[in-house]
N, C-alpha and C positions, 0 to 999 in steps of 0.2 A: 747294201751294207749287211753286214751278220750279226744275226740275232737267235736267242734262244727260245724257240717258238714250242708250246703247247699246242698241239694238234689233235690230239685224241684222247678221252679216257682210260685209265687204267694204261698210261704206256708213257716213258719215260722222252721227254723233250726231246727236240731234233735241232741242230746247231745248221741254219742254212740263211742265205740272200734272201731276204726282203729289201724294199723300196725305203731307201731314205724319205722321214717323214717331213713333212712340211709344216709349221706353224699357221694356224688358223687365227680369226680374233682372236684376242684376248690369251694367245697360249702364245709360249717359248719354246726356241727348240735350243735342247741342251748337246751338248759334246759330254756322254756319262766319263765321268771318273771315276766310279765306284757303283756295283751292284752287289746288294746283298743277297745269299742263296739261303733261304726262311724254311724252316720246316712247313710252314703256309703252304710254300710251293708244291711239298711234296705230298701232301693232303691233294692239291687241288689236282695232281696227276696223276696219283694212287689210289684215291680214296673215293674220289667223287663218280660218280653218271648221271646216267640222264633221269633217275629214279630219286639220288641224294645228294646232294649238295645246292648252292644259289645258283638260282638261275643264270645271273649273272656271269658265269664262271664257266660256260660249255665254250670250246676250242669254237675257232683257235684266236691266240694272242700272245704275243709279247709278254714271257715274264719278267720280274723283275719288281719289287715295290719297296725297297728300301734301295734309294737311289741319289745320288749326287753329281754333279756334273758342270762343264763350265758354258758361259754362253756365251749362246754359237750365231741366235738368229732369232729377230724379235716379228712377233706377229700382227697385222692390223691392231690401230688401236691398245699396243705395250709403249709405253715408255718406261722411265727410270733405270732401265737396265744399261750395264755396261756389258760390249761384246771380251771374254775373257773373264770376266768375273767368275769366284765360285761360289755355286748353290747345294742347300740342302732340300728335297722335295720331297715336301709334304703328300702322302701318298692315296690316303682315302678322297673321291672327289662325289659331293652329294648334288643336292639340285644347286646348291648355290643362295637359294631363297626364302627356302622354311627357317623355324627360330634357331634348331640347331645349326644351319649351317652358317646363319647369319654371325652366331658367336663362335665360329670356327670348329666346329665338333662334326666334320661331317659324316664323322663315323654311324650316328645315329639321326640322319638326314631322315626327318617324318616321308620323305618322296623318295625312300630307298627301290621300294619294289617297284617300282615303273623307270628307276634307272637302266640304262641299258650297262653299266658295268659297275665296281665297288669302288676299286682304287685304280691308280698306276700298277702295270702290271697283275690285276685281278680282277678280269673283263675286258680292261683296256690295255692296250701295247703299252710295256713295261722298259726299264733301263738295262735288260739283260742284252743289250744293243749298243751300237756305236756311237747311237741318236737315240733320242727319248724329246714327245712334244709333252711339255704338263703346260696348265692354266699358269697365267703368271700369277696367281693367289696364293698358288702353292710353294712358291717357291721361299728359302729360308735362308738371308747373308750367314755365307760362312768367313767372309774375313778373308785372312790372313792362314786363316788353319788349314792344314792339309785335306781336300777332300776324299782322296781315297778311303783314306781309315776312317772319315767321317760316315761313309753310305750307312751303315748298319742304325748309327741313332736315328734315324727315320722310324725305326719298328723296336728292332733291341732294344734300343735304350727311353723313345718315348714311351710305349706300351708298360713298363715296368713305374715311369716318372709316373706318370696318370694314377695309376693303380696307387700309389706311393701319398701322393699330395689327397687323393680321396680318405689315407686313412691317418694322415698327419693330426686328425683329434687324438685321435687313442695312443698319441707316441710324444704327445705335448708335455712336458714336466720332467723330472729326475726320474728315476730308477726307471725308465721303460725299456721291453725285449720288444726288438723284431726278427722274423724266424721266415727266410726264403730256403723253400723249399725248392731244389731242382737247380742246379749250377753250372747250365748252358750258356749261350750267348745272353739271352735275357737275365740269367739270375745273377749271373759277374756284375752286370753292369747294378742291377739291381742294391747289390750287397754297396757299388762304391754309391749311389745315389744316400741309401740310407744313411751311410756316415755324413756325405755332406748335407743331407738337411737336416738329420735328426743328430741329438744326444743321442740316442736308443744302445743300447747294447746289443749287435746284429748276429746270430745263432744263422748258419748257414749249413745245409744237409744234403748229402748228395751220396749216391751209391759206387761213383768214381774216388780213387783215395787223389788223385791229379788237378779235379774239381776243384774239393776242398781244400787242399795245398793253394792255390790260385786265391780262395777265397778268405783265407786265410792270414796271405800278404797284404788282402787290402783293409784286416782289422776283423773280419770276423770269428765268434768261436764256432767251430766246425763237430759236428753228431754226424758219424757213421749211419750210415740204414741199417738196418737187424732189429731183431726181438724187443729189443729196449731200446730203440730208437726215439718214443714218444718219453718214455720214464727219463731217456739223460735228458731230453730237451727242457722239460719240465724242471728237472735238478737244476740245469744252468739259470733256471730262474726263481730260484729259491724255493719252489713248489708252486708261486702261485698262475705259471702259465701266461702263453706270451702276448702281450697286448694286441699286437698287430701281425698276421701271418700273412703271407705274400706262394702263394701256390702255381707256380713257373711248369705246373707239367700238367694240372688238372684229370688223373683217371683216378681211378674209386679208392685205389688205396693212398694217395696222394690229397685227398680231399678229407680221407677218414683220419688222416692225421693230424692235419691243420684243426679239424674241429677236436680232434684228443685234446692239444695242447692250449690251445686258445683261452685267455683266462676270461673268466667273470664281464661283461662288459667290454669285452676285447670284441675285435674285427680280425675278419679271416674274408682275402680275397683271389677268388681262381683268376688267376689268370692266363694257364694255360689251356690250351684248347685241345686238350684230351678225351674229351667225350665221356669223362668220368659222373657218376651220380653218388645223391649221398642221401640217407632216409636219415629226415629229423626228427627226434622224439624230446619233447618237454622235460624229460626224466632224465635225459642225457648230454643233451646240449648246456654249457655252462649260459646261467642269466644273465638274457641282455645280450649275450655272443650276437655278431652280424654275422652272417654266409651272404656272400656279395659276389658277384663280377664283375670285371672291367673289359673293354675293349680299346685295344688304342690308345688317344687321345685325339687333344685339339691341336689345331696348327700356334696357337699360341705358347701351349707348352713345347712345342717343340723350340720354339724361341730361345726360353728357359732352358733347353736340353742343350742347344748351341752354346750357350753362358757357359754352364757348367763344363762344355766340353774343350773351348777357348781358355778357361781360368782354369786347365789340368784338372780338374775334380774326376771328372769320369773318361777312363782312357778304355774302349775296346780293344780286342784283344783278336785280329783279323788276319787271314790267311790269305795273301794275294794270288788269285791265278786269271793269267790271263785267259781272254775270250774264247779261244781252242780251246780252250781246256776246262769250259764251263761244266760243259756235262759231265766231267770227273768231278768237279768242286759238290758238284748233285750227288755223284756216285757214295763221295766220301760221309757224304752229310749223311746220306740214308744210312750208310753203314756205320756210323758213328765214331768216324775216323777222324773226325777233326776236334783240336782242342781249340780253335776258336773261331770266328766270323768268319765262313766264308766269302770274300769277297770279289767279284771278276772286275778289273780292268780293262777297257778294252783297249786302249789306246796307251796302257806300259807306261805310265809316268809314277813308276816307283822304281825306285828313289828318286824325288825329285830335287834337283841342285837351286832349283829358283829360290831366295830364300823369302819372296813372299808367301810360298806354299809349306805351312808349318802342323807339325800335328798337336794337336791341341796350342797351349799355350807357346814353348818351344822346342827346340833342340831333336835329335834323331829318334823315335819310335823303339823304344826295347820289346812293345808289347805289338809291334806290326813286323811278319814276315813274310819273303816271297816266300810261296808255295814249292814244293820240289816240282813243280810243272814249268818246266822253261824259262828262268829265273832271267839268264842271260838276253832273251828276248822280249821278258819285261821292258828292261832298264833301258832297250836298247831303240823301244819304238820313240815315234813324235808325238 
């Protein structure tokens, strides 16, 4: 089969045959419908060696960790599964047996560093394939919903929930602002979660005017970046700063804002993985202010994440390209060419006619498109 394989540091993926995987105990093998292309990825092929990054994460493997797919092939010891059903796959996989993994969070598995890999697709062979094998633990009913457009809420969409429901104290009662900073695949989704959980008043900021526009349509008030960027965010909240900040790009000046604005007793959480730092001083920081991070979540919020995405609440906003053309979908993302999830299908079922296969709740997709990459031979495969 072809897959998009990590081979070396510092050098950009290679699209080649490997070996259809086989299902082990306790694991499924999926037929992907959907891969998501994560700025993750392009850290773990740019950025890391053999001196910086997890261990975890040296070539080569399968990437691929925001993944969905239908089932194809059940392993020793799976039952409950239907062959054809579609799943959503929970992508971090820890020991299984310490406390965090035991409540589903195996993002922070206490048996991380004696793992031999972190997630699907990050260590271990990913869904950027024809096939993808995950544990059957991992996996998440999608329904009726379309998977394609679903892969991305695996990471996009639960990464920002997590983050989100950790700071649901500070956004509880009338008059509360929350302010996402950074309005990529994470922070879209980010701005519709906060409408449906919270009342909050949602401030959304980005340096794109295409961003904000998007962010915009789904209820938020939008602050340009520049010199007064921190002063209108503040203004849109009467002066006294915003409860709960949400930071989608995490470097030093993207951190040094969120604590600008943050009010009194407010929460401000990175969640981007920018490698940004930020020096706290008593005299500067508002009282009580939290500086927090998130990773991830648990495979129960992703549950949650499904709800929301079945009842229309949260609709990503995804770029289809087929399997050939993965490594452009990479090209474009590093070049900052896409206005939404890149997504690779490998098997072209988009548009789907089945009408069991729906995206979100129903009806045709306004905010999913094929890619200008061989649209014709999307629609056209089995």
């Amino acid at each position: 089969m072809k897959a998009v394989v990590f081979e070396k540091y510092k050098t950009a993926p290679s699209l080649r045959d490997v070996p259809k995987p086989t299902p082990g105990p306790g694991e499924v093998l999926l037929k992907v419908a959907g891969a998501g292309a994560c700025h993750s990825d392009v850290a773990v092929f740019r950025d890391f060696d053999e001196q910086f990054g997890p261990p975890q994460l040296k070539p080569s493997f399968v990437l691929g960790h925001e993944n969905s797919g239908w089932v194809e092939a059940l392993g020793e010891g799976v039952s409950g599964f239907t062959v054809g059903d579609a799943y959503l796959v929970y992508g971090p996989a820890g020991c299984g047996h310490c406390r965090a993994c035991s409540r589903g969070q195996d993002t922070y598995c206490e048996n991380a560093a004696t793992m031999p890999y972190l997630a699907m697709g990050l260590g271990r062979d990913g869904g950027m394939a024809e096939y993808v094998v995950v544990p059957a633990r991992n996996l998440v009913p999608l329904g009726d919903a379309d998977p394609v457009a679903a892969a991305p809420l695996s990471d996009a969409a639960l990464t920002p929930y997590h983050a989100i429901k950790k700071s649901l104290p500070a956004l509880g009662g009338g008059g509360k602002f929350a302010l996402v900073i950074g309005l990529g695949g994470l922070g879209q989704i980010a701005v519709q979660i906060l409408t449906a959980l919270t009342g909050a008043t949602v401030i959304a900021t980005d340096a794109k005017q295409d961003a904000m526009d998007r962010a915009r349509a789904n209820g938020a008030i939008t602050v340009p970046g520049g010199p007064d960027q921190a002063e209108a965010i503040r203004a849109a909240t009467g002066g006294k700063g915003v409860d709960a900040v949400f930071d989608l790009v995490g470097v030093d000046a993207t951190i040094a804002l969120a604590m600008s604005v943050v009010a009194i007793r407010g929460r401000a959480t990175i969640v981007g993985i920018g490698n940004g730092t930020f020096a706290w001083n008593f005299y500067t920081a508002p009282y009580e202010a939290e500086l927090a991070n998130t990773y991830w979540g648990t495979v129960e919020e992703l549950y949650e994440v499904v709800d929301l995405y079945r009842a229309g609440k949260i609709t990503p906003e995804v770029e289809i390209f087929a399997l050939d053309d993965a490594l452009e979908a990479y090209r474009k993302l590093e070049a900052g060419e896409l206005s939404g999830r890149a997504v690779v299908a490998p098997h072209g079922r988009w548009p789907r006619t089945d009408a069991r296969m729906r995206p979100g709740a129903a009806g045709t997709p306004s905010h999913c498109r094929v890619g200008s990459q061989d649209s014709d031979r999307l629609a056209g495969h089995s």
